[in-house]
N, C-alpha and C positions, 0 to 999 in steps of 0.2 A: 792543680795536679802537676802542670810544669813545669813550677815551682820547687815543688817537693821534688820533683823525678832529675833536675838539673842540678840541685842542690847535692846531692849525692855524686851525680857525675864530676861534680866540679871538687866536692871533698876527697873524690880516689882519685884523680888527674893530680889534684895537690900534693896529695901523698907522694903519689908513683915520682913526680917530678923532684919534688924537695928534700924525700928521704930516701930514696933509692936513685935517683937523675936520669928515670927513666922516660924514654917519649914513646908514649902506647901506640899511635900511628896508625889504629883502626876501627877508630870511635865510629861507630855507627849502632842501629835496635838490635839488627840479629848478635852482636857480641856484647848487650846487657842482658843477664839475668836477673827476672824478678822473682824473690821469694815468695809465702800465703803474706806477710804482714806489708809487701808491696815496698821492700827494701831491695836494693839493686846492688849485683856484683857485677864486678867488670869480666868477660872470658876470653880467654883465644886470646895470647901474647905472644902469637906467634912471631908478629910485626916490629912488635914493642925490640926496643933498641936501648942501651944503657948506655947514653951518652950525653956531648952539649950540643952534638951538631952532628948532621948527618945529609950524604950527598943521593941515597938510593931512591929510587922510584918504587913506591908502594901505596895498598889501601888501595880502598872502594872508590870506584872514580866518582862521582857522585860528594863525595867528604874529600877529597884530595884540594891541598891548598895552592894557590899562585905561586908560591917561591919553590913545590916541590914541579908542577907546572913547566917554569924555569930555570930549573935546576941549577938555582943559586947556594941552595944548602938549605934545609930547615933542622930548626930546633923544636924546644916544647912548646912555643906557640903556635905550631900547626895541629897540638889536639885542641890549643882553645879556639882554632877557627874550625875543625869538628864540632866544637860543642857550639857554637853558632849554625850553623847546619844544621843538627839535633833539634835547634830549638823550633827553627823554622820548620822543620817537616814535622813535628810534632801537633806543631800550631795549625798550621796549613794541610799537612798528608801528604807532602811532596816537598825534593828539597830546593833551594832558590834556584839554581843554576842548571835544573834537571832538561836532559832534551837524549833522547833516544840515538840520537848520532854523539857517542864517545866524542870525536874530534869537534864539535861543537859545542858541548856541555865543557868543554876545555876551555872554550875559546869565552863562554859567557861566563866561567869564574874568573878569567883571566883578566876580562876586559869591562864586561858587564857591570850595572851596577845594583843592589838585589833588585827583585821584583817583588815590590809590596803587595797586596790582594788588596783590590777597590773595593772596598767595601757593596760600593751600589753595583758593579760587576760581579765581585764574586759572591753576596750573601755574608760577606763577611771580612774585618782588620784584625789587624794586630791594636794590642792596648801601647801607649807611650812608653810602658817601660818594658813592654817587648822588643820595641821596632829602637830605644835606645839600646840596649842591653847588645841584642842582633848585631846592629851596626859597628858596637865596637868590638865585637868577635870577628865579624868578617870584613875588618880592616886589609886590605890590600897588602898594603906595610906591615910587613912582620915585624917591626920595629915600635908600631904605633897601635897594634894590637894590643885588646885587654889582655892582660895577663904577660907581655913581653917585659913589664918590671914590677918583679916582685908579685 
């Protein structure tokens, strides 16, 4: 079902980027809608930015990426480290880096490295082409992120 549901996130993030050069910048559940046939639109563009690069601090802290973080500049590979994010809380219910103190939940995207679920601890993992897939979405390096070429 993650599958199907990121599949789609990941064909309007293409879109948005490649035919319009847009960076949505506020991928998270409450701005997908699901149709009856369990098809997903993206809503609330409010964030969305029509650029290559951009220096503003925005979004759900929770989905907010390291380079926005450090205010180096982000482009469109800070919605594919949303959709890394997405994928994890989907899988898990919660997202990697989540801690109830803002300034902390800062400091463990920033620094941190994810928090896999032990299986014999939590009742439950990720499968290997989850916990690959994850990894190279929430690449540190905006440079070395999936989706940073092409």
């Amino acid at each position: 079902m993650v599958q199907f549901l990121i599949v789609q996130i990941v064909l309007a993030l293409g879109y948005l980027h490649k035919n319009l050069n847009v960076i949505y910048r506020d991928l998270k559940p409450e701005n997908i809608i699901m149709d009856e046939f369990g098809y997903l639109k993206l809503a609330d563009f409010g964030l969305a930015k029509q650029a290559d690069m951009s220096n503003s601090f925005c979004g759900t802290p929770e989905y907010v990426s390291p380079e926005m973080l450090d205010g180096s500049g982000h482009d469109k590979t800070l919605d594919w480290w949303a959709v890394g994010i997405l994928i994890f809380e989907l899988l898990a219910g919660i997202p990697p880096f989540y801690s109830k103190d803002v300034d902390r939940m800062f400091y463990k995207i920033q620094h941190n490295s994810i928090p896999w679920p032990n299986k014999a601890k939590n009742g439950f993992g990720f499968s290997s082409a989850a916990t690959d897939i994850i990894s190279k979405l929430l690449t540190k390096d905006k440079s070395k992120r999936l989706g940073a070429k092409n």
